[in-house]
ZASETI-349956 format. One record per residue (C-alpha): residue number from 1; z, x, y. Coordinates in steps of 0.5 Angstrom, whole numbers. Example, Ala and Ser with C-alpha at 12.3 -4.5 7.8 and 13.67 -1.06 7.14 Angstrom:
<pts>
+-----+-------+-------+-------+
: num :     w :     u :     v :
+-----+-------+-------+-------+
:   1 :    16 :    25 :    -9 :
:   2 :    14 :    27 :    -2 :
+-----+-------+-------+-------+
</pts>
This chain:
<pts>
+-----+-------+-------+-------+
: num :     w :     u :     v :
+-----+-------+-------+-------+
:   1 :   -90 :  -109 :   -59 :
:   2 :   -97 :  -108 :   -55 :
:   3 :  -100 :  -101 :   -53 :
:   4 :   -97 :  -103 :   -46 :
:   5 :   -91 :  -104 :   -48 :
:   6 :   -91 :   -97 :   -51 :
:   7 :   -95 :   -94 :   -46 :
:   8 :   -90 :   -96 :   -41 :
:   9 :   -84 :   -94 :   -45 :
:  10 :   -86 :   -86 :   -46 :
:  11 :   -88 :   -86 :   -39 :
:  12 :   -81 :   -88 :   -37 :
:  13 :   -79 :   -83 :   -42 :
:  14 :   -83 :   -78 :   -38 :
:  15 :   -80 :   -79 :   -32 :
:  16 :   -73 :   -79 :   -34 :
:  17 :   -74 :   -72 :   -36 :
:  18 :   -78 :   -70 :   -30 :
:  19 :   -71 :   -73 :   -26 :
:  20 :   -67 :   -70 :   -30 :
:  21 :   -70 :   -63 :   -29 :
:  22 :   -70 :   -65 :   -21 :
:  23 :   -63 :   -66 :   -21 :
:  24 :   -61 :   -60 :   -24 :
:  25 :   -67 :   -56 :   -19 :
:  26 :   -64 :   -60 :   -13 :
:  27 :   -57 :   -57 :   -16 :
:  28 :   -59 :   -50 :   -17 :
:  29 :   -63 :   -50 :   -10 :
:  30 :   -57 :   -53 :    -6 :
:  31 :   -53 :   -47 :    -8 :
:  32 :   -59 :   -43 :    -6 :
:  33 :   -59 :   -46 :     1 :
:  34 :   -52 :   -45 :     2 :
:  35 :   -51 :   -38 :    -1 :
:  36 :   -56 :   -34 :     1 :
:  37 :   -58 :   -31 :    -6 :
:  38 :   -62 :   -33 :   -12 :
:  39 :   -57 :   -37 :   -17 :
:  40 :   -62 :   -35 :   -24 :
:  41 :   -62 :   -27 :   -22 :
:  42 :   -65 :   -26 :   -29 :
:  43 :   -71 :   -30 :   -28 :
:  44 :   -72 :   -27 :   -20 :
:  45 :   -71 :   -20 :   -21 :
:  46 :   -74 :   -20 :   -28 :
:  47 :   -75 :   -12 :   -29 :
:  48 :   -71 :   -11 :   -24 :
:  49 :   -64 :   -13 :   -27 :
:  50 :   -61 :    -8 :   -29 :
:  51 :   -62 :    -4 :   -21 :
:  52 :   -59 :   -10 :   -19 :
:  53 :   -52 :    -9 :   -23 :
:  54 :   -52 :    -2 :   -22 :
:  55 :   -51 :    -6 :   -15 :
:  56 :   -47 :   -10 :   -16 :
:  57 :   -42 :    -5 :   -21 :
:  58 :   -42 :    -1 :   -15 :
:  59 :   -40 :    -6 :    -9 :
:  60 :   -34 :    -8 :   -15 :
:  61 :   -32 :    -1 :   -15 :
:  62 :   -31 :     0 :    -7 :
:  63 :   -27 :    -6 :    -8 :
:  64 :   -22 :    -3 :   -13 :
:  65 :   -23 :     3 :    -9 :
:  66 :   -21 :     0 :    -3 :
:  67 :   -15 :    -4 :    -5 :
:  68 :   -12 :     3 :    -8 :
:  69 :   -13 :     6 :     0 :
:  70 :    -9 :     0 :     3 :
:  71 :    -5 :     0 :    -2 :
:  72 :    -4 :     9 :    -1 :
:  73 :    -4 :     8 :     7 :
:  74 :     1 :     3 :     7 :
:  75 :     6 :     7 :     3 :
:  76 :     4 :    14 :     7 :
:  77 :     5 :     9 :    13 :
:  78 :    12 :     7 :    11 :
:  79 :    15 :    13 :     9 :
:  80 :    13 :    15 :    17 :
:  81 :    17 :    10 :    19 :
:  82 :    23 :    11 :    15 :
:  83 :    22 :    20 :    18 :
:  84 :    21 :    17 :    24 :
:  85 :    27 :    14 :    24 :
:  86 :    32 :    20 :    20 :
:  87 :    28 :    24 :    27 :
:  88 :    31 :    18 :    31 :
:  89 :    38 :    18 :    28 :
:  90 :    39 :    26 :    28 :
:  91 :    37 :    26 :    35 :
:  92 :    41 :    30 :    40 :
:  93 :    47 :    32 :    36 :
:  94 :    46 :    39 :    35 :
:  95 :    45 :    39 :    43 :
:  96 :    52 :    36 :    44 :
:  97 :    56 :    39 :    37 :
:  98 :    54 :    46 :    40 :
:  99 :    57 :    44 :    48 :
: 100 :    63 :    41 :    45 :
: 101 :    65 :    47 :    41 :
: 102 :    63 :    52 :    46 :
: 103 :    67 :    49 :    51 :
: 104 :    73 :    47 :    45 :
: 105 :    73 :    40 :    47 :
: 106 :    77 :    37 :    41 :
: 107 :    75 :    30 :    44 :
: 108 :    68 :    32 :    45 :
: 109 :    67 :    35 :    37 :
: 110 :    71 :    28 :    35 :
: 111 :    66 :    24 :    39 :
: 112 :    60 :    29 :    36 :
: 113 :    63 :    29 :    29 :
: 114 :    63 :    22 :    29 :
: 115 :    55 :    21 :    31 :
: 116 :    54 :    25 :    25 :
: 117 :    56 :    21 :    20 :
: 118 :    53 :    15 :    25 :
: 119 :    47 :    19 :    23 :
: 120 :    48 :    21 :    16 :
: 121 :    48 :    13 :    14 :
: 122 :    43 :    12 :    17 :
: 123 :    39 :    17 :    14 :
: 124 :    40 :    15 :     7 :
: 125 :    40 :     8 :     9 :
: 126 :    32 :    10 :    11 :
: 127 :    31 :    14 :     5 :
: 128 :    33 :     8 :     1 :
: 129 :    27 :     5 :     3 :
: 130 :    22 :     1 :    -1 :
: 131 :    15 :    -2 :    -2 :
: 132 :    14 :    -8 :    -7 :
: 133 :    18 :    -5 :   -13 :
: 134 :    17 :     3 :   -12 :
: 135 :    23 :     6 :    -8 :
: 136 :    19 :    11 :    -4 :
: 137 :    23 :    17 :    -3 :
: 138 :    25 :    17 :   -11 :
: 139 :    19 :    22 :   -14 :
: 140 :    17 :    19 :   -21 :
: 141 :    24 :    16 :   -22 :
: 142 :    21 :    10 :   -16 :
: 143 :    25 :     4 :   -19 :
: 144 :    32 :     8 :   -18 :
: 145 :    36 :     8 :   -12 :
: 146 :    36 :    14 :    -8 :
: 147 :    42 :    14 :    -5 :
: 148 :    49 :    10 :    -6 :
: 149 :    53 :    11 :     2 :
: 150 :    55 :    17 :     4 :
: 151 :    62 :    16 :     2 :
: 152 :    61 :    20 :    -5 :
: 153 :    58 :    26 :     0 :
: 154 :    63 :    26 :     4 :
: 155 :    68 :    26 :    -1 :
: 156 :    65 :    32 :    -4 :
: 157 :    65 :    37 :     2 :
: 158 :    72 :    35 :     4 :
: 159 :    74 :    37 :    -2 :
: 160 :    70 :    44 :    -2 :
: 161 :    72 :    45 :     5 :
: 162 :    80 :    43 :     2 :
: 163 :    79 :    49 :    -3 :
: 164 :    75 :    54 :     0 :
: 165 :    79 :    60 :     3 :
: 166 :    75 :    60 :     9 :
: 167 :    68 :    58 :    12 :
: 168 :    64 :    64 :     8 :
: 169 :    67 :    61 :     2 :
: 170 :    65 :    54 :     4 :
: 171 :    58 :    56 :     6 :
: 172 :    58 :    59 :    -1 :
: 173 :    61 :    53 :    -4 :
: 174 :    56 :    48 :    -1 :
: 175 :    49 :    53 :    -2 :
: 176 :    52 :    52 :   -10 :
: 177 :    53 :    44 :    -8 :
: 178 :    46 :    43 :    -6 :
: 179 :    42 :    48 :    -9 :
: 180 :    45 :    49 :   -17 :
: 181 :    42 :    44 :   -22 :
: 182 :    49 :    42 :   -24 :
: 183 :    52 :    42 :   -16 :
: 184 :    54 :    35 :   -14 :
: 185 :    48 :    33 :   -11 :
: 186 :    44 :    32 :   -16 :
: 187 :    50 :    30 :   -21 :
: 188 :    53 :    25 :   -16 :
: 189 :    49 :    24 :   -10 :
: 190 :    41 :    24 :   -10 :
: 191 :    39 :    19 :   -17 :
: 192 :    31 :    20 :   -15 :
: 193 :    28 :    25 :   -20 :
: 194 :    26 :    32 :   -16 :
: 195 :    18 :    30 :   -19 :
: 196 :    13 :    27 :   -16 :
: 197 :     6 :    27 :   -20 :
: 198 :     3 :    23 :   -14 :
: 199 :     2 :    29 :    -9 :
: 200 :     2 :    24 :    -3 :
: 201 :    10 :    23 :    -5 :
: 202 :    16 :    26 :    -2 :
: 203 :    23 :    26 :    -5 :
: 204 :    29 :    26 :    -2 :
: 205 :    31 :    33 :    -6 :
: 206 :    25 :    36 :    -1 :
: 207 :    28 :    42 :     2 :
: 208 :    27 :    39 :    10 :
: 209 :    31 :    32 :     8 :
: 210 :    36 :    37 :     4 :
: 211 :    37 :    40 :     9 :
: 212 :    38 :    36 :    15 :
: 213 :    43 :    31 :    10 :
: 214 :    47 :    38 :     8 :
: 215 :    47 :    39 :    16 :
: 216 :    49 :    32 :    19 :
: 217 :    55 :    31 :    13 :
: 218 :    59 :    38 :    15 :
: 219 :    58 :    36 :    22 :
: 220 :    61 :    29 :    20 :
: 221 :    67 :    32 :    17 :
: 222 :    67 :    37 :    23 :
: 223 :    73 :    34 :    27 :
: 224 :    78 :    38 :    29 :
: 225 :    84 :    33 :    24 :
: 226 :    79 :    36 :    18 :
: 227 :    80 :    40 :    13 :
: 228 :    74 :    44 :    16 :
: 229 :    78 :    45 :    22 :
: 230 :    84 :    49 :    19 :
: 231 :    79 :    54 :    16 :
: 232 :    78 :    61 :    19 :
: 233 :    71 :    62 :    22 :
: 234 :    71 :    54 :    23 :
: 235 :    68 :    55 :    30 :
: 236 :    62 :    60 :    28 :
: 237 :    61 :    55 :    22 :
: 238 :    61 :    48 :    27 :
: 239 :    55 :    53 :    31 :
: 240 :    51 :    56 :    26 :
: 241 :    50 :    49 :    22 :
: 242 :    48 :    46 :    30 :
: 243 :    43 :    50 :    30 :
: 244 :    41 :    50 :    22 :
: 245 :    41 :    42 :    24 :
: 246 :    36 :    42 :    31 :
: 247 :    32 :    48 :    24 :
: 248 :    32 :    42 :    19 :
: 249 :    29 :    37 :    24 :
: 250 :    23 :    42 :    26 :
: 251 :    23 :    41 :    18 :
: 252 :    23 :    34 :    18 :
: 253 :    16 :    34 :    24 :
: 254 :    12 :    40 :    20 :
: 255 :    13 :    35 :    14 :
: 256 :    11 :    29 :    17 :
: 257 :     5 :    33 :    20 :
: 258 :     3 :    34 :    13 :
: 259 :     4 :    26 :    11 :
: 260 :    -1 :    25 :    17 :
: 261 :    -7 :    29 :    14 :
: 262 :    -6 :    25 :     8 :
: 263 :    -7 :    19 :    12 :
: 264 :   -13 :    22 :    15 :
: 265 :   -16 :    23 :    10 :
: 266 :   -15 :    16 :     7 :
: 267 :   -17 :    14 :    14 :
: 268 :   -23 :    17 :    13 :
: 269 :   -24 :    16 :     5 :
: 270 :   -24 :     8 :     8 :
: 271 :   -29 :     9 :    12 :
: 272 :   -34 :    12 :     8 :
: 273 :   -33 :     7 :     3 :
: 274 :   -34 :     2 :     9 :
: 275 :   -41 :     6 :    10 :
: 276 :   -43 :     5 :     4 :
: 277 :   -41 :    -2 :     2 :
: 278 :   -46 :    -3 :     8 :
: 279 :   -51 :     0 :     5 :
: 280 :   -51 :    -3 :    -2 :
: 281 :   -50 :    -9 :     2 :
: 282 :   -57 :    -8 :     4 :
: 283 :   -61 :    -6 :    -2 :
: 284 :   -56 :   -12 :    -6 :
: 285 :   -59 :   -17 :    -1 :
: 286 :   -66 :   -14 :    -2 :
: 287 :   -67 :   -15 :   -10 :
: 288 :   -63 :   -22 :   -10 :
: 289 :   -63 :   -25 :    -2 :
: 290 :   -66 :   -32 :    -2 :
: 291 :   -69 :   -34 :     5 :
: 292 :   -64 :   -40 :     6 :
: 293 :   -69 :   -44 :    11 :
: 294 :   -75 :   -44 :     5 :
: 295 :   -69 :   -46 :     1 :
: 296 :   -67 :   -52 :     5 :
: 297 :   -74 :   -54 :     5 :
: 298 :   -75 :   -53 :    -1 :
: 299 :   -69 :   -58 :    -2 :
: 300 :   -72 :   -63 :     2 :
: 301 :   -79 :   -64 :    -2 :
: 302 :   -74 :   -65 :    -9 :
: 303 :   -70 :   -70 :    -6 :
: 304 :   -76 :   -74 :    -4 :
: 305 :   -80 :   -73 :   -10 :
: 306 :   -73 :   -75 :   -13 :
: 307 :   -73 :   -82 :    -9 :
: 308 :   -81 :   -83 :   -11 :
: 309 :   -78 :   -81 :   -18 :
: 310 :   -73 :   -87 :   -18 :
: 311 :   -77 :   -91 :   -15 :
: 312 :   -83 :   -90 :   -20 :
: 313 :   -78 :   -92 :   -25 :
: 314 :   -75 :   -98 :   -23 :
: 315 :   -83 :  -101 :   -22 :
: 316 :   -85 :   -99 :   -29 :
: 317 :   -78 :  -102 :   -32 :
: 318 :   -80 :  -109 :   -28 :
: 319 :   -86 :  -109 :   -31 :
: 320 :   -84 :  -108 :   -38 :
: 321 :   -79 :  -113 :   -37 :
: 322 :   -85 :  -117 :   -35 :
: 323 :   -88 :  -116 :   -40 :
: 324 :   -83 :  -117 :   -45 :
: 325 :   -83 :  -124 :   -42 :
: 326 :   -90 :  -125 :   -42 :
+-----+-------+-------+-------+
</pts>
């Protein structure tokens, strides 16, 4: 072999290196270009890579951050909505319970009655409500259901008021029910756990959902054929729940008035996080920004010195091939 043909043959080997390191130049830089930032950040930042993942780190953590306040305002949002409709359902019973039993209109009560159990189903039918997984009003307990229908409620206090000597004793009765450990509410009634860990968290053993539940049910079997009806001090009872229940439902907005400060708050927190992602964007893109045009510029003379390249190699293939001949 002459020293053409060994010549030619290292300066064809050259150049395949020289085009291989081209390639993955034009790779790297292409991704630059269409990235708007720097692909070996080691060897751009050089001494300044550790500030730059600290940037990083932190843009990670807002991210995580942030998931956990979408995730902790729509849950604070739902238990909005479902209050919000205990308000609806409950709304004018009391009013018309009390001019129904001031002016002893047995139908007007019937009628009155009626729309308290309407409201009481629809009351612990919002209370059952879930996000995911998680029944919401349930505190710790949040994959049990809260509520079963009113039927077992129901069932409960006409039995009390089928036992109590009159409505003193049936308010007696009733306070044991929903206040004692081993009354029936917490025995028969409410499945959730009387604990939240999460401080944004309401159960539906909380004092103004209590209180309105206990309100609407005994207005539900308030009718004038209920055992209650038969009861001495029957009236002063019907009255004195009324206004117990308009109480409960001043409750019900205080409660919902304090969940509205924790969604403030939220509010607030995502906006700061907003703020200071934006920041670390800025000083992330100052250590590793690349100008997109330079790069685009840049990609373009690779490209042509890999053409030249190429085309370099194939005359130097011809010419050992002629040489070969020769």
């Amino acid at each position: 072999m002459d020293r053409f043909a060994i010549s030619s043959g290292l300066m064809t080997a050259s150049l395949s290196q020289h085009i291989s390191e081209l390639r993955s130049q034009i790779g790297q830089t292409s991704t630059e270009a269409t990235t708007g930032r720097y692909e070996d950040l080691t060897l751009h930042l050089s001494g300044r890579i550790g500030k730059a993942m600290l940037s990083q780190k932190a843009l990670t953590d807002i991210s995580t951050d942030r998931e956990v306040l979408n995730l902790r305002a729509t849950r604070l949002s739902l238990i909005q909505t479902s209050l919000g409709t205990v308000q609806e359902s409950s709304s004018g019973i009391a009013a018309n319970m009390l001019s129904a039993v001031g002016g002893e209109h047995e139908t007007e009560i019937g009628i009155a009655a009626r729309d308290a159990k309407t409201a009481l189903s629809a009351t612990l039918s919002s209370l059952n409500a879930r996000y995911g997984d998680r029944f919401l009003f349930s505190g710790d307990a949040t994959a049990t259901l809260p509520f079963p229908d009113q039927t077992a409620l129901l069932s409960d206090l006409e039995l009390i008021a089928d036992t109590a000597t009159d409505a003193t004793d049936f308010k007696t009765q009733l306070d044991d029910y929903f206040s004692s450990p081993t009354g029936g509410w917490l025995q028969n009634i409410y499945k959730g756990s009387t604990r939240a860990s999460d401080a944004e968290s309401v159960t539906a053993d909380n004092a103004a959902i209590k209180s309105l539940i206990s309100d609407l049910a005994v207005l539900a079997i308030s009718g004038p054929e209920g055992s209650l009806a038969s009861l001495g001090g029957y009236s002063d009872l019907v009255k004195d729940t009324s206004l117990s229940l308009s109480a409960s439902e001043t409750k019900i907005t205080n409660l919902r008035a304090d969940l509205g400060v924790y969604e403030e708050r939220n509010a607030i927190s995502l906006k700061t996080l907003d703020t200071e992602e934006t920041l670390l964007n800025a000083s992330f893109n100052d250590l590793t920004a690349r100008d997109q045009y330079e790069a685009a510029t840049e990609l373009q003379s690779l490209q042509t010195t890999l053409e030249a390249s190429y085309m370099l190699t194939a005359r130097l293939s011809q010419l050992s091939l002629l040489n070969y001949l020769g």
